[in-house]
C-alpha positions as CSV (number, residue, x, y, z in Angstrom):
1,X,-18.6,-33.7,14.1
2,X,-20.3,-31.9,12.0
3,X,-20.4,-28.8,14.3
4,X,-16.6,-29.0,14.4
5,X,-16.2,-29.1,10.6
6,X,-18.6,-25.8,11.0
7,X,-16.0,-24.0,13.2
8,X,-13.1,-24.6,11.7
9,X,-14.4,-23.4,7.8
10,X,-15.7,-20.3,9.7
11,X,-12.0,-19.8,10.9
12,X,-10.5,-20.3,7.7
13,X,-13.0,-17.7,5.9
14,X,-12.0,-15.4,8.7
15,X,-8.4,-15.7,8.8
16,X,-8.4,-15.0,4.6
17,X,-10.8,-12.2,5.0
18,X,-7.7,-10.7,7.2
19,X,-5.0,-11.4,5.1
20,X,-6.3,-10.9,1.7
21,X,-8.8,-8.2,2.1
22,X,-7.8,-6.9,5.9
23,X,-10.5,-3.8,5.3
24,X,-11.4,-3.6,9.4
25,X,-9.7,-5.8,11.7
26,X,-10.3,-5.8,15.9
27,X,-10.2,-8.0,18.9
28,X,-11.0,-8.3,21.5
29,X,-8.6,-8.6,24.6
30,X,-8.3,-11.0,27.1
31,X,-8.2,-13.7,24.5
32,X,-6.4,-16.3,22.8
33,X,-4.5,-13.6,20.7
34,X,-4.4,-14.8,16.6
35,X,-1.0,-14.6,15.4
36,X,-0.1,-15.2,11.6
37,X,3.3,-16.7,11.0
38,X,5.4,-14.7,8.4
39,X,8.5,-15.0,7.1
40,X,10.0,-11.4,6.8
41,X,12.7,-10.0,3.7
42,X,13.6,-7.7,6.2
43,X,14.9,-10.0,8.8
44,X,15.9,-7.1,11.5
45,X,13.4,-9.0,13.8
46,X,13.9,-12.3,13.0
47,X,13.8,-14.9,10.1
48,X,10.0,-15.8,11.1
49,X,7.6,-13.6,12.9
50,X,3.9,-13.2,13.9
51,X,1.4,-11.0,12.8
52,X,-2.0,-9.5,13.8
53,X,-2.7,-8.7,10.7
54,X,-0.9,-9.7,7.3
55,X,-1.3,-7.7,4.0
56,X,-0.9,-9.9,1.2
57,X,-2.7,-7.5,-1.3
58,X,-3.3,-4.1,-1.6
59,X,-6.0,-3.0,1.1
60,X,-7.0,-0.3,4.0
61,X,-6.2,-1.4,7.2
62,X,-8.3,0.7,9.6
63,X,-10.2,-0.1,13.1
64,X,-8.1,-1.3,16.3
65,X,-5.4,-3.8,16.1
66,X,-5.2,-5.8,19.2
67,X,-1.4,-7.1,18.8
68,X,-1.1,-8.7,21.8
69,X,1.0,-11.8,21.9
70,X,2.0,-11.1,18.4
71,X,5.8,-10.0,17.4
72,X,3.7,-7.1,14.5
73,X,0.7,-5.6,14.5
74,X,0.4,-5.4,11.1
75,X,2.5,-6.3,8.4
76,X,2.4,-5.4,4.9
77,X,4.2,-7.9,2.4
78,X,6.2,-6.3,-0.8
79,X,3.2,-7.9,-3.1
80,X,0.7,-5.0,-1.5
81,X,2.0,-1.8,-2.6
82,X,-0.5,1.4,-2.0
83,X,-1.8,-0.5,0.9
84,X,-3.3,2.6,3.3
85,X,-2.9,2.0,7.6
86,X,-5.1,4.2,9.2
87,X,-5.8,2.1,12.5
88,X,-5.0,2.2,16.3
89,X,-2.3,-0.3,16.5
90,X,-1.9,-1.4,20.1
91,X,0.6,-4.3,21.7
92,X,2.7,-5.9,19.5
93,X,6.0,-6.8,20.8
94,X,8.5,-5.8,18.0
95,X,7.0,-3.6,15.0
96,X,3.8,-2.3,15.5
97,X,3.6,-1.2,11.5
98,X,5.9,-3.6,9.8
99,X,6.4,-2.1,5.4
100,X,8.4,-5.1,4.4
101,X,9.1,-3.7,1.0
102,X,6.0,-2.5,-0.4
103,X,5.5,1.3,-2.6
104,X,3.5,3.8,-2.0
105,X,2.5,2.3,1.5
106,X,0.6,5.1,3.6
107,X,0.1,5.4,7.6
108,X,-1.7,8.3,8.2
109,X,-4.0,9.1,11.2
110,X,-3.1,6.2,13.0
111,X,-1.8,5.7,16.6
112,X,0.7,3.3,17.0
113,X,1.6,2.6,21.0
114,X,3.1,0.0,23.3
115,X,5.5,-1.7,21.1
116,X,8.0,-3.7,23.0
117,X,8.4,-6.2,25.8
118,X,4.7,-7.2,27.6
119,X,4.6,-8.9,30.9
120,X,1.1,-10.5,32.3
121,X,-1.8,-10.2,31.5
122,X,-3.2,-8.1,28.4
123,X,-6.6,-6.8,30.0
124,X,-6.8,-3.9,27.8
125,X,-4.9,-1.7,25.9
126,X,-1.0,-1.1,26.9
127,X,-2.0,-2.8,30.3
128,X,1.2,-4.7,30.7
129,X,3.8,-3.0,28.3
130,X,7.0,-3.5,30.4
131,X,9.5,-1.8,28.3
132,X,13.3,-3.3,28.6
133,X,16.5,-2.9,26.9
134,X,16.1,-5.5,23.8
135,X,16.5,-3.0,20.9
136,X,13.6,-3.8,19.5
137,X,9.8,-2.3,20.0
138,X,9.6,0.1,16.6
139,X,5.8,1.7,16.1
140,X,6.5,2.1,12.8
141,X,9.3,0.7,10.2
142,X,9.7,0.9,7.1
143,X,12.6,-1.8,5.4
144,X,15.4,-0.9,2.8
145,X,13.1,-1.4,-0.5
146,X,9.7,0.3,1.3
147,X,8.2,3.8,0.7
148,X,5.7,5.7,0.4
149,X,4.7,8.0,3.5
150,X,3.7,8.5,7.2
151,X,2.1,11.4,8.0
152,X,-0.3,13.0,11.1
153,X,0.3,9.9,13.1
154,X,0.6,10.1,17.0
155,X,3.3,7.5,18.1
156,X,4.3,7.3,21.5
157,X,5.2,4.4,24.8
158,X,7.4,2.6,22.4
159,X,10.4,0.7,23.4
160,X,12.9,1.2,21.1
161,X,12.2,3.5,18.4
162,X,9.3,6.3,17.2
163,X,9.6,5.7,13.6
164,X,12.3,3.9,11.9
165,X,13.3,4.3,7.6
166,X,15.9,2.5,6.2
167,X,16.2,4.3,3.3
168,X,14.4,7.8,3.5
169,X,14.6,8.4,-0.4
170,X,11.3,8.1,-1.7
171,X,9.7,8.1,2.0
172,X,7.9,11.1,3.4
173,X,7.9,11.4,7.1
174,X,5.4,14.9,8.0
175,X,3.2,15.8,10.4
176,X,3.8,13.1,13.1
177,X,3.5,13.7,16.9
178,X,6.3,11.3,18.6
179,X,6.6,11.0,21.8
180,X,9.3,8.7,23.9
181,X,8.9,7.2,27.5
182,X,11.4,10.6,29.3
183,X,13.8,9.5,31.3
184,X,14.9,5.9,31.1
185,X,17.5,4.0,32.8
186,X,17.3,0.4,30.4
187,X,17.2,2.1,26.3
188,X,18.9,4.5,24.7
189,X,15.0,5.7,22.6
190,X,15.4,7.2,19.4
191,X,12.7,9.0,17.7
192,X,12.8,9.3,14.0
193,X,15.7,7.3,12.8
194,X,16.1,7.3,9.2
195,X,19.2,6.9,6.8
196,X,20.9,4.3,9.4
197,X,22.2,1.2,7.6
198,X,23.9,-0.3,5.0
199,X,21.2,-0.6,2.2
200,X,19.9,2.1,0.0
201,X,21.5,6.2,-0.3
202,X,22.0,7.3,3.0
203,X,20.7,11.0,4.0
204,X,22.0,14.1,2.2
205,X,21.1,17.5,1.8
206,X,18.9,16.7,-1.3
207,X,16.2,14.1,0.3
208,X,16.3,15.5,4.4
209,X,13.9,17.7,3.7
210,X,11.2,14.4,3.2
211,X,11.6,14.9,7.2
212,X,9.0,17.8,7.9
213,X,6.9,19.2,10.6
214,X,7.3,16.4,13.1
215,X,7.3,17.0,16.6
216,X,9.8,14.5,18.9
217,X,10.2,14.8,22.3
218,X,11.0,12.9,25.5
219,X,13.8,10.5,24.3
220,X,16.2,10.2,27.2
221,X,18.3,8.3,28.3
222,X,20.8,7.9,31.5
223,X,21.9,4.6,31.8
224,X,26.3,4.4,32.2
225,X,25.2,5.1,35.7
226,X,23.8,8.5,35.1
227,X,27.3,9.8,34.0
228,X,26.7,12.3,31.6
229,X,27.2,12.2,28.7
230,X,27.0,8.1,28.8
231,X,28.2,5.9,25.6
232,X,24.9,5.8,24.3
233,X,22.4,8.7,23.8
234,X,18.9,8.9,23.4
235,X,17.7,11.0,20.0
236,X,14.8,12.9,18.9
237,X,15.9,13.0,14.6
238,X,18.4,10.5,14.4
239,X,20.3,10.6,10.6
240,X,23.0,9.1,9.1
241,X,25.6,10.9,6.5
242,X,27.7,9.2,4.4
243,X,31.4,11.1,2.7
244,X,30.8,14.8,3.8
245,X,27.8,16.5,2.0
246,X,27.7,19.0,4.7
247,X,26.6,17.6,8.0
248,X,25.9,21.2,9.3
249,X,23.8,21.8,6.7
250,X,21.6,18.6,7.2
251,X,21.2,19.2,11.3
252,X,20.0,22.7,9.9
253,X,16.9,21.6,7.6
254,X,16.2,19.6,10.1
255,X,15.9,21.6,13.2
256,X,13.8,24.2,11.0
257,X,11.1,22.1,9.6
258,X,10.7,20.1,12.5
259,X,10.3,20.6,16.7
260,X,12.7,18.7,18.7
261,X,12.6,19.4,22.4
262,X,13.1,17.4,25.4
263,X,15.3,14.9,24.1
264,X,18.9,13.9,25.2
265,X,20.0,15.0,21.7
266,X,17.3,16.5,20.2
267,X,19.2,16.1,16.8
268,X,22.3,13.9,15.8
269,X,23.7,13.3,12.6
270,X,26.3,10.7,12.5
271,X,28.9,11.2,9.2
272,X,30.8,8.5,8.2
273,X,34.0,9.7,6.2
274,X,35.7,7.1,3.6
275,X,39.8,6.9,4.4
């Protein structure tokens, strides 16, 4: 008995030394995976998720994140602003970095991979990522009320999206290598989507340029049967306009300050004009 009572403080102290202070976090694979249940703001994924790792205070996450079996690898709550991700974030099956509303949040020099549907077993890293067509799998995703910035990250084998920002003002997205899975058949992939939604200013020419020196490629898609060009597309920058601040002029700051190559559209900016 008392062995028992042994293991299961041990536990506890563990699982609060991840959420509270969450300076390191690994584990190891081919185990019972710890998820955290959460109950997002931002409820694109759901009302209640799981977490590898939950951020309930400002902290560095750093190390490798084994999300396996969990919805997020890690997820920062809005009562840890300035918290700093510089980890490997592996095989979580929605968000791999999950802002949910916190400031000055940084990912930098991370690698974020495998995001999406898993099938199996988890033996190892991104050993049974099956990517499908459920439009979700986001590396990284910051919600409506969450900035700060994400920089000299390598994202890639995602399912859905590279790097998603609700609301770019105030988020700086530079330096990131993003890479999709080429040609797919079962997703249209976007890269870097940012400015798409109903919260917050949408993109203009004033705040695009927060969108620097990224490189995007291999976002393709040819589902519709292969017909070309099918209903949905697969993007490298993906932004949204709102009225008519010059949509020309937005595709252009973008294609200079950042490479886009490979991709079905290797930039699309979607206007939306008030009647």
């Amino acid at each position: 008995m008392n062995n028992k009572k042994t293991v299961i403080v041990t536990s506890l102290v563990l699982l609060l030394s991840v959420l509270v202070f969450g300076i390191s976090y690994s584990r190891v694979y081919a185990t019972d995976p710890l998820c955290t249940p959460v109950a997002p703001s931002d409820t694109k994924f759901g009302t209640l998720v799981t977490a590898a790792v939950v951020v309930l205070a400002t902290t560095t996450v750093s190390g490798t994140v084994n999300a396996a079996g969990c919805d997020v690898g890690v997820y920062i709550s809005v009562f840890a602003p300035g918290t700093t991700v510089t980890a490997t974030v592996n095989d979580a099956n929605k968000v791999g970095v999950f802002n949910d509303g916190a400031t000055g949040v940084t990912v930098t020099g991370s690698t974020v991979r495998c995001t999406g549907n898993h099938g199996g077993t988890n033996t190892g890293p991104c050993t049974d990522f099956s990517p499908n067509g459920v439009q979700t799998g986001i590396d990284v995703y910051y919600s409506c009320a969450g900035t700060g910035t994400i920089s000299s990250n390598t994202i890639n084998q995602y399912q859905k999206g590279g790097i998603t920002v609700r609301d770019l003002d105030n988020v700086f997205v530079t330096g990131n290598t993003v890479t999709g899975l080429g040609l797919v058949n079962f997703i249209a992939q976007n890269g870097i989507e940012f400015g798409f939604g109903t919260c917050g200013p949408t993109v203009s020419t004033a705040n695009v340029g927060q969108v620097t020196g990224n490189t995007v490629t291999d976002n393709q898609y040819n589902g519709n049967g292969g017909r070309a060009p099918p209903p949905y597309i697969s993007s490298g920058i993906l932004a949204q306009a709102i009225g008519d601040p010059g949509p020309g002029q937005i595709q252009s700051a973008l294609v200079t300050t950042n490479r886009a190559f490979q991709n079905q559209g290797n930039v699309i900016v979607i206007v939306i004009v008030s009647p």
